[in-house]
C-alpha atoms as a printed R data frame, in Angstrom:
   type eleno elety resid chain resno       x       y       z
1  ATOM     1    CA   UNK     A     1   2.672 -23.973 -19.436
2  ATOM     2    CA   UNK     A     2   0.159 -25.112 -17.044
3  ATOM     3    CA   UNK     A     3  -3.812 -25.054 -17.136
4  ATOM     4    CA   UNK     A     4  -5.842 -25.072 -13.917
5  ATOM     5    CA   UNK     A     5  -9.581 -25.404 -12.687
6  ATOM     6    CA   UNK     A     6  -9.859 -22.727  -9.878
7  ATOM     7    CA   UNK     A     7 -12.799 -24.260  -6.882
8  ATOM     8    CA   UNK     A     8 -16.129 -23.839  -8.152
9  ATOM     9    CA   UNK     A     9 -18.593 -21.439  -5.889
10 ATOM    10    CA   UNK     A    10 -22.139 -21.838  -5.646
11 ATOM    11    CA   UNK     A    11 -25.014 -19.340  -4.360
12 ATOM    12    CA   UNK     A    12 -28.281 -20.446  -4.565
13 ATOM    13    CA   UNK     A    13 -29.101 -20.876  -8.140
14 ATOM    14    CA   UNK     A    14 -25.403 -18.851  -8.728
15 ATOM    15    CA   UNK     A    15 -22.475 -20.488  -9.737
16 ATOM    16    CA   UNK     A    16 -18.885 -18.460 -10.302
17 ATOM    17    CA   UNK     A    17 -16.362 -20.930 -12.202
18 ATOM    18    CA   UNK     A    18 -12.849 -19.893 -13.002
19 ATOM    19    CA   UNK     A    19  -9.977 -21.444 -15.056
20 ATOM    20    CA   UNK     A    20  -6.577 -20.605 -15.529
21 ATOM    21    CA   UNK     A    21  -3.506 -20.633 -18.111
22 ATOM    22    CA   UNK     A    22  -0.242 -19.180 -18.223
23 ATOM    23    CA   UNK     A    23   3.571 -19.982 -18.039
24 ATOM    24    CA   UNK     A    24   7.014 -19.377 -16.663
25 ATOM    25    CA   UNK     A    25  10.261 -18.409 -18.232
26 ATOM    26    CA   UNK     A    26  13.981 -18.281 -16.297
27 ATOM    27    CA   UNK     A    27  16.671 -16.596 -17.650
28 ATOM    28    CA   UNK     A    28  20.116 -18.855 -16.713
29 ATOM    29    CA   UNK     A    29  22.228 -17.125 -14.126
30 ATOM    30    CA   UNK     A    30  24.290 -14.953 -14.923
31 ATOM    31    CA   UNK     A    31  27.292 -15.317 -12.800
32 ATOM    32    CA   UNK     A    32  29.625 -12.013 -11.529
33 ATOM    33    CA   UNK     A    33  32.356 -11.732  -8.777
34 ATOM    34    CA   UNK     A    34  30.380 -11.255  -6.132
35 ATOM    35    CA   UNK     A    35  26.790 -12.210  -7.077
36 ATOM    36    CA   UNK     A    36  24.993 -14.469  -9.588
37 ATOM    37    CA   UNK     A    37  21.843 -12.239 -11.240
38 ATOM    38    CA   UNK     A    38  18.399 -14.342 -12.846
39 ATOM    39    CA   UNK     A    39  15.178 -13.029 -14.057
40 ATOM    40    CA   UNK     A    40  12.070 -14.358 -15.018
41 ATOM    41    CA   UNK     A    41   8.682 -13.665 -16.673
42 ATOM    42    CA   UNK     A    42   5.484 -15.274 -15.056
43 ATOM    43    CA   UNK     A    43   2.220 -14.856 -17.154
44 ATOM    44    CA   UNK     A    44  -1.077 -15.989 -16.091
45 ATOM    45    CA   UNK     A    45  -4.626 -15.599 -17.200
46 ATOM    46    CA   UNK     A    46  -7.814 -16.442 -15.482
47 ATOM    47    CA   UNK     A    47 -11.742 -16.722 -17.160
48 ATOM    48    CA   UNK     A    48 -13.880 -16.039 -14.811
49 ATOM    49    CA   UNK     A    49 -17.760 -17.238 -15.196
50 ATOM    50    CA   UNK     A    50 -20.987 -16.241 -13.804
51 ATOM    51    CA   UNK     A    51 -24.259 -17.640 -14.331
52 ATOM    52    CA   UNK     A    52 -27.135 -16.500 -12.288
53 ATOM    53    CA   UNK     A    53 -25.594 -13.343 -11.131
54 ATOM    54    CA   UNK     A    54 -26.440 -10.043 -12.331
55 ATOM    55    CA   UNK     A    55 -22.589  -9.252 -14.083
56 ATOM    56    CA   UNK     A    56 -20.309 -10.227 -16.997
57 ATOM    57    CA   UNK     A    57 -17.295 -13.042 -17.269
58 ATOM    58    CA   UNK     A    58 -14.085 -11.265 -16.070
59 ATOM    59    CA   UNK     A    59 -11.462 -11.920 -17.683
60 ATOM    60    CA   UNK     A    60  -7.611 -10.957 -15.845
61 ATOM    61    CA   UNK     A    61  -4.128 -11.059 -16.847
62 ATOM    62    CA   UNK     A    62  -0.831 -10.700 -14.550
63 ATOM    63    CA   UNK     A    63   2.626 -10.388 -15.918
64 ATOM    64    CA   UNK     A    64   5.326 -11.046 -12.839
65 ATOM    65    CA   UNK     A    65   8.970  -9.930 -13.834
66 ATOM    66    CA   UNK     A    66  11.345 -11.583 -10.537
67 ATOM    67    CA   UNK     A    67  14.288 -10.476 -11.071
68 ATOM    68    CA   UNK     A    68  16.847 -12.446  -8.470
69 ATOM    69    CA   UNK     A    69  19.773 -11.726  -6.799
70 ATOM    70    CA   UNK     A    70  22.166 -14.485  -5.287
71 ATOM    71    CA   UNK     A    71  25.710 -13.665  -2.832
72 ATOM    72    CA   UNK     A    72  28.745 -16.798  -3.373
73 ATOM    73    CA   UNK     A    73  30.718 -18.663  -1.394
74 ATOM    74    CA   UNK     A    74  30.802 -16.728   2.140
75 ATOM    75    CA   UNK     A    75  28.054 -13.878   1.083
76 ATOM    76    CA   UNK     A    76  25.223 -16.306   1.462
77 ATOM    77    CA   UNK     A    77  22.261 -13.612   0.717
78 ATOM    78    CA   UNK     A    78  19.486 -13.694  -1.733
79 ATOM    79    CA   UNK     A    79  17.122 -10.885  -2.970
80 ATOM    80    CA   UNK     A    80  13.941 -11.373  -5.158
81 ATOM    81    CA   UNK     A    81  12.108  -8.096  -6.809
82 ATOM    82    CA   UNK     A    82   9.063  -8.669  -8.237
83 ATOM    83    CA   UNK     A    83   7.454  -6.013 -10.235
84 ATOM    84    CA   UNK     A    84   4.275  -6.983 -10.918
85 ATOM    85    CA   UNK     A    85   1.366  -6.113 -13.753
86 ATOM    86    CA   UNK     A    86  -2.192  -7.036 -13.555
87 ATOM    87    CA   UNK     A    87  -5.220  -6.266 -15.772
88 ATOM    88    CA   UNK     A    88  -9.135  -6.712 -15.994
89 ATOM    89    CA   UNK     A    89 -10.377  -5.379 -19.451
90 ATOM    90    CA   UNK     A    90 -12.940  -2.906 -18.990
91 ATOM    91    CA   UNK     A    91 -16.389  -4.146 -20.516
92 ATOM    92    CA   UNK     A    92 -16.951  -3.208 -24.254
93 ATOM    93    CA   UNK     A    93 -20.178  -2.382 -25.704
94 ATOM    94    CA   UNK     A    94 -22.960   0.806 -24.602
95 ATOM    95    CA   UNK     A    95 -22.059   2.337 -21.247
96 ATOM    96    CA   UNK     A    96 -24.725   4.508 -19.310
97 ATOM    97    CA   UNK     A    97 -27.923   5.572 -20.090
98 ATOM    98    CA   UNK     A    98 -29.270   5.471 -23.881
């Protein structure tokens, strides 16, 4: 788990803030012949926070999934995939003109 404070902007009399949370999970290795295989699951989320700017906190999410593959003895090779999902919820309340 880790918690951070992301640098603090300013503008004028605008200030953006962020913070962020999240965590990361590895599998153990799974070891074959040829190759040892690992995966992962990296989760983060980050508050963003205006004041003084015409716009609402953001708030985003990203899922990373590396999956990791490793060669033995003589086959010294590696190969990371990362598949990757992000998200910004969309604002909730009236939209457009009453």
């Amino acid at each position: 788990m880790h918690d951070v404070h992301v640098r603090e902007a300013a503008f004028g009399d605008a200030r953006i803030r962020g913070r962020q949370a999240g965590f990361r999970l590895w599998s153990p290795e799974f070891a074959f012949e040829r190759f040892a295989f690992g995966m992962a699951a990296e989760y983060a989320y980050t508050r963003y926070e205006f004041e003084g700017l015409s716009t609402r906190d953001r708030d985003l999410h990203h899922l990373h999934l590396p999956l990791q593959w490793r060669g033995h003895d003589d086959h010294r090779w590696r190969v990371v995939l990362t598949p990757v999902i992000a998200t910004s919820p969309p604002p909730t309340g009236r939209r457009g003109p009453a």
